[in-house]
C-alpha positions as CSV (number, residue, x, y, z in Angstrom):
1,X,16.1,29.8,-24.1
2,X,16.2,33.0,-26.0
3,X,13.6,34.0,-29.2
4,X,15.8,31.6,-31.8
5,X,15.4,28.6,-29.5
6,X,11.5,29.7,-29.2
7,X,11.2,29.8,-33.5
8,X,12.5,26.3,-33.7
9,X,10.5,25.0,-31.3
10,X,7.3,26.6,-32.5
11,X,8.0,25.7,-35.7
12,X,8.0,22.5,-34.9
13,X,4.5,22.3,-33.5
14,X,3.5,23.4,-36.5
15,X,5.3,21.1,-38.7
16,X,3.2,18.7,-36.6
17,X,0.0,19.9,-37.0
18,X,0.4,20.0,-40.4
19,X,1.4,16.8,-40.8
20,X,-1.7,15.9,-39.3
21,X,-4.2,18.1,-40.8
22,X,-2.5,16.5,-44.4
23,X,-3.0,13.2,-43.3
24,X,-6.6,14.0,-43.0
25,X,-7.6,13.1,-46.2
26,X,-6.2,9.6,-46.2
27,X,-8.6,8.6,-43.1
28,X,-11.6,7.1,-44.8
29,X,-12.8,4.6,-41.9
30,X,-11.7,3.0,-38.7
31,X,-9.4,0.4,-40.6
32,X,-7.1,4.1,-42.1
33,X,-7.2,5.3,-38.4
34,X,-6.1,2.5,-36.4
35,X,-4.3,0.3,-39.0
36,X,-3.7,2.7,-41.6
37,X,-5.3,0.2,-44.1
38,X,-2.8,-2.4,-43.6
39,X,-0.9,0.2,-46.9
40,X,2.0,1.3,-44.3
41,X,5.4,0.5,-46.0
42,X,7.8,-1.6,-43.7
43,X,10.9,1.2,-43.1
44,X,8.0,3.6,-42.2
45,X,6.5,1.0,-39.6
46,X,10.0,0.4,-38.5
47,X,10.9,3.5,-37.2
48,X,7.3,4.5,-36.1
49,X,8.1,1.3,-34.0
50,X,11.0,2.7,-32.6
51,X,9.9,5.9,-31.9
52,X,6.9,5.5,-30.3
53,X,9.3,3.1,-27.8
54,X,10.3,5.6,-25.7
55,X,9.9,9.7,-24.6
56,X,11.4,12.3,-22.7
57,X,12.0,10.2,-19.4
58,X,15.0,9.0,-21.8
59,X,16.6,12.5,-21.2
60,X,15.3,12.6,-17.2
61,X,14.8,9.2,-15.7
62,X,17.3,7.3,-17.4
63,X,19.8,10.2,-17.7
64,X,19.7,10.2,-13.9
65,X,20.8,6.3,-14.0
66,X,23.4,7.3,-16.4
67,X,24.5,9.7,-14.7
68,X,24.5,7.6,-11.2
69,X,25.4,4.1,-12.6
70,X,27.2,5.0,-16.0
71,X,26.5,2.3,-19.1
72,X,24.4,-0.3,-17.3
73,X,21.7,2.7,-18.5
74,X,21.9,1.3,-21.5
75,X,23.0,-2.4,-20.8
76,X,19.8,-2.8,-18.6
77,X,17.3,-0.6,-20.8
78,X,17.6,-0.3,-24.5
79,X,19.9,-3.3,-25.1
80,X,16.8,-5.8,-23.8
81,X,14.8,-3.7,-25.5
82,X,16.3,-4.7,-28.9
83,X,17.2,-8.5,-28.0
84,X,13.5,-8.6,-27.1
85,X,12.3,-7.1,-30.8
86,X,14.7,-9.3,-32.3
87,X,13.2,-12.3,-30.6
88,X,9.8,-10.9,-31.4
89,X,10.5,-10.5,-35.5
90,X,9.8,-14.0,-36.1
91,X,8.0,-15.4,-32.9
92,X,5.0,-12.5,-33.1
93,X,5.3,-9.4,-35.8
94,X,3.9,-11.6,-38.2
95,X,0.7,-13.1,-36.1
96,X,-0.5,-10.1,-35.2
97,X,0.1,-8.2,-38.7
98,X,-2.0,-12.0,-40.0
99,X,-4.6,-10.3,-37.0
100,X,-5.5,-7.3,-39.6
101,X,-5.0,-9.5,-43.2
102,X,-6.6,-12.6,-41.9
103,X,-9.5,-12.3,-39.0
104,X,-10.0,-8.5,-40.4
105,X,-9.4,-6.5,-36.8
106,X,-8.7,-2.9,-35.9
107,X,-7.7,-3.5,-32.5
108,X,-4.9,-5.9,-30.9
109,X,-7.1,-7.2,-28.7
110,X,-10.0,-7.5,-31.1
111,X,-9.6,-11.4,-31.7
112,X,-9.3,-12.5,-28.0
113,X,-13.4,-12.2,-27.8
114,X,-12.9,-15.6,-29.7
115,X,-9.8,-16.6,-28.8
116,X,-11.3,-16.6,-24.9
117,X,-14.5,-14.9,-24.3
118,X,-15.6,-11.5,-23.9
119,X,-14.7,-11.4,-20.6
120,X,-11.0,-11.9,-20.7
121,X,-11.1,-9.5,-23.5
122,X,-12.9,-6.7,-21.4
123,X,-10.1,-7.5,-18.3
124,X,-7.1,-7.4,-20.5
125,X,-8.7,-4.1,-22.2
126,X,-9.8,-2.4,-19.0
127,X,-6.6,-3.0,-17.2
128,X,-4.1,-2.0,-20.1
129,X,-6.3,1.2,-20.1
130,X,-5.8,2.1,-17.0
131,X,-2.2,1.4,-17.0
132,X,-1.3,3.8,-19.8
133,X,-3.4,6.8,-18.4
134,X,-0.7,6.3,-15.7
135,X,2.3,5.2,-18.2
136,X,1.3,8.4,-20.8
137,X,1.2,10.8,-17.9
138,X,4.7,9.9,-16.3
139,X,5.4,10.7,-19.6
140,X,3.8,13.8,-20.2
141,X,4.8,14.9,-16.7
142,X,8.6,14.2,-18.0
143,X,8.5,16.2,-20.7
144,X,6.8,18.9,-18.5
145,X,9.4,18.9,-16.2
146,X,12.1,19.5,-18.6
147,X,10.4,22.7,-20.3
148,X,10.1,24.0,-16.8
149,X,13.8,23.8,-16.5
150,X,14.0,25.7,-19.8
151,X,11.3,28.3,-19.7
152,X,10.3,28.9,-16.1
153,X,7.0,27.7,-16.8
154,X,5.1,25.3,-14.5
155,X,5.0,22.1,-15.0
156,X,1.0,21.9,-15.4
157,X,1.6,24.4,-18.1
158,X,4.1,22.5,-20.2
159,X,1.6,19.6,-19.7
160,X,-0.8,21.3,-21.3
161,X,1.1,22.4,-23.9
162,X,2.6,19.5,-24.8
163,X,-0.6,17.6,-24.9
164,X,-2.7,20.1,-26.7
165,X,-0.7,19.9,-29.7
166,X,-0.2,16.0,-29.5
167,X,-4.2,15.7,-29.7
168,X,-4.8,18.0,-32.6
169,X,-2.4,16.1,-34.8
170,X,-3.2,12.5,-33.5
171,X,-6.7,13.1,-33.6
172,X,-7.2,14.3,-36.6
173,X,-4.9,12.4,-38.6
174,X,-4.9,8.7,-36.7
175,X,-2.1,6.5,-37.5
176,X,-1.0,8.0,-41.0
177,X,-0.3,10.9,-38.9
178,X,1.7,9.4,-35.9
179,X,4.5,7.4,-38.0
180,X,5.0,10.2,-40.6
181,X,5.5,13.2,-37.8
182,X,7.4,10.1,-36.1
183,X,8.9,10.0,-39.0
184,X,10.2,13.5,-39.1
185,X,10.8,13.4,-35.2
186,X,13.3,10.3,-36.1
187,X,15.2,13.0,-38.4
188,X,14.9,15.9,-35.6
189,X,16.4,13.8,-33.1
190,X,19.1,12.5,-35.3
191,X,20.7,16.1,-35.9
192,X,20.0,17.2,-32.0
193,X,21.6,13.7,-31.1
194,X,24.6,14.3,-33.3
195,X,25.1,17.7,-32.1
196,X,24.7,17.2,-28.4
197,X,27.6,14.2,-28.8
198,X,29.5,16.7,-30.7
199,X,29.2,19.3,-28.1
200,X,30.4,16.5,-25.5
201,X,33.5,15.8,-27.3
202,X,34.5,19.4,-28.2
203,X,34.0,20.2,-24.3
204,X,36.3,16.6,-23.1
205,X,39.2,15.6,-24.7
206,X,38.0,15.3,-28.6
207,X,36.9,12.1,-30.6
208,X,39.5,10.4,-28.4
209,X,36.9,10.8,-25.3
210,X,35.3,7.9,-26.4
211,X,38.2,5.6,-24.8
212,X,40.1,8.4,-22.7
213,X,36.8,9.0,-20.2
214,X,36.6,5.6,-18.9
215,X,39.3,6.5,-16.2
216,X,37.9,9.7,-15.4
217,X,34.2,9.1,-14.4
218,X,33.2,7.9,-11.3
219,X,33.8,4.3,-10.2
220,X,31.6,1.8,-11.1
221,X,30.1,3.5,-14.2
222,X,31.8,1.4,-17.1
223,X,30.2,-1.5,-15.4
224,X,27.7,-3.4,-17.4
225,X,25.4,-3.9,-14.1
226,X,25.5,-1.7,-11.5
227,X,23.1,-0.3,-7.9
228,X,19.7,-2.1,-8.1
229,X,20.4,-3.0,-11.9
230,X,21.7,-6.6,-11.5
231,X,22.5,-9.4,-13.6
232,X,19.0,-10.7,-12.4
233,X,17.2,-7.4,-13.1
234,X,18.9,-7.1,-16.7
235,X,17.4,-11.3,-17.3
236,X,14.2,-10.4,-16.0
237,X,14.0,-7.4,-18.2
238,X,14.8,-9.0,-20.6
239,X,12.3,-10.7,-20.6
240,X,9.3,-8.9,-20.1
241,X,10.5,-5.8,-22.9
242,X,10.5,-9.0,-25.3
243,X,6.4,-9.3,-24.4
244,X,6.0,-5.2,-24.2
245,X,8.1,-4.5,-27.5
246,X,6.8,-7.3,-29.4
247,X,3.3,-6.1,-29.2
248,X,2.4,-6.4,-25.7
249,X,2.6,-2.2,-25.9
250,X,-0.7,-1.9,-28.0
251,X,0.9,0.7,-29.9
252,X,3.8,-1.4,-31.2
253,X,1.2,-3.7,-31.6
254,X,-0.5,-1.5,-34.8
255,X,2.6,-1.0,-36.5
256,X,3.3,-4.8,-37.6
257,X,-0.6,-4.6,-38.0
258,X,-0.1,-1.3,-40.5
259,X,2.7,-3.2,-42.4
260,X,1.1,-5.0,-45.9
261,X,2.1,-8.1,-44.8
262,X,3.4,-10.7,-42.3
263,X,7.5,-10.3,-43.6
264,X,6.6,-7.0,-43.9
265,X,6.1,-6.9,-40.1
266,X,8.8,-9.1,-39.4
267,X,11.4,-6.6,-41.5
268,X,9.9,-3.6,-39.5
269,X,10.8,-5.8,-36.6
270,X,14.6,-6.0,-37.4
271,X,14.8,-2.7,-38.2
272,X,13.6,-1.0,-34.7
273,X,15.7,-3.8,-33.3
274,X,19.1,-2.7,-34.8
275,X,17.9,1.0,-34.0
276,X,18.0,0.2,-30.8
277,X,21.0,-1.4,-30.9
278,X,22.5,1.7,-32.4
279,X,20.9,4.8,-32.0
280,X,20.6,5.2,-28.1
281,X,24.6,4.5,-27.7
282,X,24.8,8.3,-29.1
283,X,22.2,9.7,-26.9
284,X,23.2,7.8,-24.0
285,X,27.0,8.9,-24.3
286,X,26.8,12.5,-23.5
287,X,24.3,11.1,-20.4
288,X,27.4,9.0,-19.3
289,X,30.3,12.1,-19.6
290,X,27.9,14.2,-17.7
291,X,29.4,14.1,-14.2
292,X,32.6,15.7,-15.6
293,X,30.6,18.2,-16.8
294,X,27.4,19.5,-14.5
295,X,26.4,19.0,-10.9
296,X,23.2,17.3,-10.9
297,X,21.1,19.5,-8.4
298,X,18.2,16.4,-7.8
299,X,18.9,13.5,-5.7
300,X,17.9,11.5,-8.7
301,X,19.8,13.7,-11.3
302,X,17.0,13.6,-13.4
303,X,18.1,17.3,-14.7
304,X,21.2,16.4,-15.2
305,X,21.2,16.3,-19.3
306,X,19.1,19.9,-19.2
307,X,21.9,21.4,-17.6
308,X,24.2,20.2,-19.5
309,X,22.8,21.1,-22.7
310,X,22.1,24.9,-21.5
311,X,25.8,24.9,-20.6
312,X,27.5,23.2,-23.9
313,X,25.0,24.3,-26.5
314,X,24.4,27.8,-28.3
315,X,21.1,29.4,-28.9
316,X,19.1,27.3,-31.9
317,X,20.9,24.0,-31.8
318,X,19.5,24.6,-28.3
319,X,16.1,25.0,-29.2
320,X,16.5,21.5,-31.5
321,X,17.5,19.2,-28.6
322,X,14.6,20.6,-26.7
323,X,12.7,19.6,-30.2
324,X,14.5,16.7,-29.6
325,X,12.7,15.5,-26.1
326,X,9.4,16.7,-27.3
327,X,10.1,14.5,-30.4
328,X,10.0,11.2,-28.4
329,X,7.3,12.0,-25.9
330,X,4.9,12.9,-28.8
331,X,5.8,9.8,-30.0
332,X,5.0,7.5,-28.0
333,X,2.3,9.3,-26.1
334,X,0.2,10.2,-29.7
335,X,0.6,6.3,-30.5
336,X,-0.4,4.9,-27.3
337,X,-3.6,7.7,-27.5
338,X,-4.4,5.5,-30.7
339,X,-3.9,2.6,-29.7
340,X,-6.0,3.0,-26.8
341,X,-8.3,4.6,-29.0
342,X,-8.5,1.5,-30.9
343,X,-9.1,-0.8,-28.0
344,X,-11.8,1.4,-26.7
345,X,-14.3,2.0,-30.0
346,X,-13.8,-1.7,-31.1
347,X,-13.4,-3.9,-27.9
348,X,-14.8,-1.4,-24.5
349,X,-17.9,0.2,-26.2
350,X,-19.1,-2.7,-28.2
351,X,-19.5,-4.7,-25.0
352,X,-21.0,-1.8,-23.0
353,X,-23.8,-0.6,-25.4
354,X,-25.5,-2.5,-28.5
355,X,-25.3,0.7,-30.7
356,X,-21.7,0.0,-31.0
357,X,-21.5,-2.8,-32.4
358,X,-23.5,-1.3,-35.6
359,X,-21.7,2.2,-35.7
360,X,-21.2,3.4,-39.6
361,X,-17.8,4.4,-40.7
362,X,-18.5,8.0,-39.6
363,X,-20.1,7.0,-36.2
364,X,-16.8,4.9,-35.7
365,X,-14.4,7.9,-36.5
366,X,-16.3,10.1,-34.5
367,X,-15.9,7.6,-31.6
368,X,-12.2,6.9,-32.4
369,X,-11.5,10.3,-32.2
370,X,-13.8,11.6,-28.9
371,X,-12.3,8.4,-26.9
372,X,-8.7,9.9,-27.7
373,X,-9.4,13.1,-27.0
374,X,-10.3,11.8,-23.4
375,X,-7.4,9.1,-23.5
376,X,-5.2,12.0,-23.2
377,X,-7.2,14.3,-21.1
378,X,-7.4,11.9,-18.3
379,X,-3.1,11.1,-18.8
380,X,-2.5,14.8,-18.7
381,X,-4.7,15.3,-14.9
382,X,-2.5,11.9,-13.9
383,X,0.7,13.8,-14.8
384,X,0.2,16.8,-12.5
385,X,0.1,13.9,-9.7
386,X,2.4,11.3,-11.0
387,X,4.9,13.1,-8.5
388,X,2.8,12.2,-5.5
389,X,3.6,9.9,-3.0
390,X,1.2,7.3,-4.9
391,X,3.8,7.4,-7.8
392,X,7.0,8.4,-6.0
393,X,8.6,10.1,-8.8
394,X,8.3,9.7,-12.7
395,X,11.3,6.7,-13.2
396,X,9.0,4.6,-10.2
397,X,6.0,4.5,-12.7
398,X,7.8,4.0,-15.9
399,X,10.0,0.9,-14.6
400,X,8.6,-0.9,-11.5
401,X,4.3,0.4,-12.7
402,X,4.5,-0.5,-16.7
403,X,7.3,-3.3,-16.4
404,X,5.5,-4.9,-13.2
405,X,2.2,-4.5,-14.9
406,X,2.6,-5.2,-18.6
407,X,3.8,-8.7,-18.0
408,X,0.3,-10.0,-17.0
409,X,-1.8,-8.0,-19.1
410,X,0.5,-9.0,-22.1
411,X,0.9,-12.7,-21.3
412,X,-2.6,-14.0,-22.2
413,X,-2.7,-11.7,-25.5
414,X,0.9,-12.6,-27.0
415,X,0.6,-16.1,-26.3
416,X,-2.7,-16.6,-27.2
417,X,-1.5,-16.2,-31.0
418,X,0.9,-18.9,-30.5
419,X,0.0,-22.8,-31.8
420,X,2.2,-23.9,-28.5
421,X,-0.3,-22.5,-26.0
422,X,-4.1,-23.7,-27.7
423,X,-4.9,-25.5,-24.8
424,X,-4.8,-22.8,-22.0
425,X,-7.7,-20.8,-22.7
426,X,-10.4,-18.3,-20.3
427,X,-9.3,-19.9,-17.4
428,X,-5.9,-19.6,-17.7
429,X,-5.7,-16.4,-19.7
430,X,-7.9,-14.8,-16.4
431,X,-6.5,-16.6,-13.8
432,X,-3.1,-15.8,-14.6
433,X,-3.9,-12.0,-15.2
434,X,-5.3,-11.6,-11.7
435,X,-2.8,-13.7,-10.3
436,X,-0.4,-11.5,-11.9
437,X,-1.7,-8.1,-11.0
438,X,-2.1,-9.1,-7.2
439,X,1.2,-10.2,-6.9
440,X,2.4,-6.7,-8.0
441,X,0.3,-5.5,-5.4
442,X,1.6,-7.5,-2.8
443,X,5.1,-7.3,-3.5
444,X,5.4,-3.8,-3.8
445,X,2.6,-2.4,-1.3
446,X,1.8,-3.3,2.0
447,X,-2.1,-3.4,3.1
448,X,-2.1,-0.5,3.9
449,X,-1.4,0.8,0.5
450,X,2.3,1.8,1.8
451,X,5.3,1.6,-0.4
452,X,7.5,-1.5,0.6
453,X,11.1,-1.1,1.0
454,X,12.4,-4.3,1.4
455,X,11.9,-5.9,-1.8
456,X,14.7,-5.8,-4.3
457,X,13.6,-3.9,-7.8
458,X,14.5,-7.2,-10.3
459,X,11.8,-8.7,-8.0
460,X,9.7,-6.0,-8.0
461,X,9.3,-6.5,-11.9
462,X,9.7,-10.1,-12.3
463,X,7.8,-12.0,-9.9
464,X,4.5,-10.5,-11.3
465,X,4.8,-11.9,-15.0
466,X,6.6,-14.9,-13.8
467,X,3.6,-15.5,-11.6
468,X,1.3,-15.2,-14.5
469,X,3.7,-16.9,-16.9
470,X,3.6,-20.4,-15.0
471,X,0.2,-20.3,-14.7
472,X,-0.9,-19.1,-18.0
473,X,1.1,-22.2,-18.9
474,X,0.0,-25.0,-15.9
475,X,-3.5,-24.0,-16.0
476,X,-4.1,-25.0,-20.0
477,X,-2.1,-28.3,-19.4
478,X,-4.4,-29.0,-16.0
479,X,-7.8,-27.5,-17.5
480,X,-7.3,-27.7,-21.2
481,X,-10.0,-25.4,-23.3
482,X,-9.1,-25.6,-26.9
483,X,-12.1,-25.6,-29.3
484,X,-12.0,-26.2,-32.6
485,X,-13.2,-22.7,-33.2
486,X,-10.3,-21.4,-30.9
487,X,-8.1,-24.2,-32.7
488,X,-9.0,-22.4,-36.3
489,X,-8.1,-18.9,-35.4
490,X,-5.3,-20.1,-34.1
491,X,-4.3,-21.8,-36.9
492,X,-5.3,-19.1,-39.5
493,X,-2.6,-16.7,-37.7
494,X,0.0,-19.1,-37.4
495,X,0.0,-20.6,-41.2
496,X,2.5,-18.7,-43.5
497,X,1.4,-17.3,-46.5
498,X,-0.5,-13.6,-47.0
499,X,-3.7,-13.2,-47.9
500,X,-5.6,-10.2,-49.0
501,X,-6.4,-7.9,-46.0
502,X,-10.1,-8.2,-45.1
503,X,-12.6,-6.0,-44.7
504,X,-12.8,-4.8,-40.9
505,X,-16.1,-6.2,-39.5
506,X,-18.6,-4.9,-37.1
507,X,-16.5,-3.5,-33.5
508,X,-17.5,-6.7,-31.8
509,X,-20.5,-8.5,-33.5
510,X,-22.7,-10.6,-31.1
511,X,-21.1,-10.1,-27.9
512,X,-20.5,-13.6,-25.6
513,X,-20.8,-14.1,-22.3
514,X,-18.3,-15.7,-19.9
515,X,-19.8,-18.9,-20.8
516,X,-18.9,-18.6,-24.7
517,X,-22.8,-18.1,-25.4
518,X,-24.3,-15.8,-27.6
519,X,-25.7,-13.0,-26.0
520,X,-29.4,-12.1,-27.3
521,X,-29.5,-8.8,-29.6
């Protein structure tokens, strides 16, 4: 990087923050910061949606499959990821923007206090917590990685960086400010996209690259499914990014909740779906010509897009594909800071102490935006480890931690809204979770907290949420616990027609008990 790479790039953390210090004004209450009052226009939702999908681990984790593997990068990633958005347009956009208009919450998980009891709401939240400190910090430590390769500067320094100006901008400005500098990330990428595939093609053989390099890369990469991305990883991924992109992802959750109304959500849905269908074909292609190009120097060729940009790029458009990476990890890490945010004010501290259930609209902000601040101060001190042996390496906790993971965190949630699965209700929603979440441990640790090796990855992810899955599904048929007050919720998100958004009532109200019983103020 020389001093015109540096301007762009600090200009766009200013552009940032002043996105966010604008967006300011139009936080008013807990509702504008965690739903943006239900007033977000669909397009806007749509590629928030997208964005806050994915981060820099596109441009090191994934580049390194590219690079290894060729296309099953994308056959095995981003090509579920839209099937499973599509699916999830219809089957669950519109329950859980009917969460916001009809039962009136700020949180995803908001309505499962009455759609179980408070205590599958406080595992679900607790757990889904945890996971994305870990989730947000291979993230951050992604990003950090790739500055170091760029500046010289350490990786805990780029994490710090990075995350500073993330919190000032998410903080401040809540979820009006993460889709509109999402917004304008979607149009930085764009140009650094187009130019780094232009680059590609002006160093190959032209626009006639795009058919002529099939013969030329290694063998094996024009294969759909390739390595330990099977036929049977690509179906059981499938799968579970259909659950984690269709709102099991808290933060994908919010934008069908943002939206004005249920088709609203559902057209926000289609649209992230056919970006995904689209746009990561011209990031990925570069990824895919990169052996012809650079010599990855990690075993994992995790740098190997860095080097190629330093090598194909001149100063300035190389300072806006580096704007580029720090475009999708502020993304997604500012919107999963919110959404955690949101989970946290209205579903943790309501059930931990009685003055939160009765906060005022300034209390509530305050708290929204001290429980973010410390949503990503605890994510940055897990990135400076996510190396460790704990985490292996950063692609480890993005693919086998969040897919093996979100599966039986998301399972009792997303279904919960669905008219099909009334009759399984605390029981199965717990059972299945814990079921779930040992079965990760099990298959991918030995007892003495080890690393297995002998486990195929498609297992590795699978057998978790299919675990949970079946009994989510056994358990309500065996031990049915539909009420008719579960019955009505259930109805009143699953009945077409929008009504007026309503008024966002107290974080929890009179918390239950395991039992369903109303705990004494």
């Amino acid at each position: 990087m020389n001093s015109l790479d540096w301007v762009v790039l600090i200009g766009y953390f200013g552009v940032m923050i002043a996105i966010g210090l604008w967006s300011h004004k139009r936080v008013d209450n807990v509702s504008d910061f965690f739903t943006a009052g239900g007033k977000m226009p669909w397009w806007l939702s749509g590629i928030s949606h997208h964005m806050s999908g994915y981060s820099a681990v596109m441009f090191t984790g994934f580049a390194g499959i590219a690079y290894q593997y060729g296309i099953t990068s994308f056959v095995t990633w981003s090509f579920p990821i839209a099937i499973g958005i599509a699916i999830g347009a219809r089957l669950f956009a519109p329950r859980l923007n009917r969460l916001r208009s009809r039962l009136g919450v700020a949180s995803p998980l908001e309505y499962l206090k009455d759609r179980y009891n408070i205590a599958t709401q406080q595992a679900l939240a607790w757990s889904g917590v945890l996971l994305k400190i870990v989730d947000v910090g291979a993230k951050w430590a992604a990003i950090a990685t790739l500055l170091s390769i760029y500046t010289g500067i350490s990786i805990t320094q780029g994490i710090f960086i990075t995350g500073f100006i993330t919190g000032i901008y998410c903080t401040v400005g809540g979820l009006w400010a993460d889709a509109l500098t999402e917004m304008g990330q979607f149009v930085i990428q764009f140009f650094a996209g187009i130019a780094m595939l232009v680059a590609v093609l002006v160093e190959l053989d032209g626009v006639s690259t795009f058919w002529t390099i099939w013969d030329k890369l290694p063998e094996g990469h024009g294969e759909p499914t390739a390595g330990p991305y099977t036929v049977t990883f690509f179906v059981a991924i499938t799968f579970i990014k259909t659950f984690e992109y269709s709102g099991g992802m808290w933060n994908q959750a919010q934008r069908y909740m943002a939206t004005g109304s249920a088709r609203e959500a559902t057209r926000s849905a289609i649209l992230s779906a056919i970006l995904w269908a689209v746009w990561p074909l011209i990031l990925f292609f570069p990824m895919w010509c990169a052996p012809l190009l650079v010599k990855a120097q990690k075993p994992d060729a995790s740098d190997s897009y860095a080097l190629m940009t330093e090598q194909l790029l001149p100063h300035g458009l190389l300072g806006l594909v580096i704007v580029g990476f720090f475009s999708h990890t502020m993304a997604m890490c500012s919107s999963d800071a919110n959404a955690i945010s949101a989970v946290f004010t209205r579903d943790i501290a309501p059930a931990l102490a009685k003055r939160a259930r009765s906060w005022s609209n300034k209390a509530g902000l305050v708290a929204a935006r001290w429980s973010t601040i410390t949503f990503l101060l605890l994510s940055m001190a897990i990135a400076t480890q996510v190396s460790s042996p704990t985490f292996k390496d950063i692609i480890t906790v993005v693919v086998k931690w969040v897919a093996g993971l979100m599966g039986p965190i998301a399972i009792p949630f997303m279904l919960g809204m669905l008219g099909t699965f009334r009759r399984s209700g605390p029981t199965a929603a717990l059972t299945s979770w814990a079921a779930g979440l040992l079965a990760f441990f099990l298959i991918n640790y030995n007892l003495d907290f080890s690393q297995r090796a002998d486990v195929p990855l498609q297992y590795q992810v699978s057998v978790p949420l299919a675990i949970s899955l079946v009994l989510y599904i056994v358990i309500g048929f065996v031990k049915p616990e539909n009420t008719p007050e579960r019955d009505a919720i259930i109805d009143l998100i699953n009945v077409d027609g929008d009504s007026a958004a309503a008024a966002v009532p107290a974080p929890a109200g009179p918390v239950e008990d395991t039992l369903g019983t109303r705990a004494k103020e």
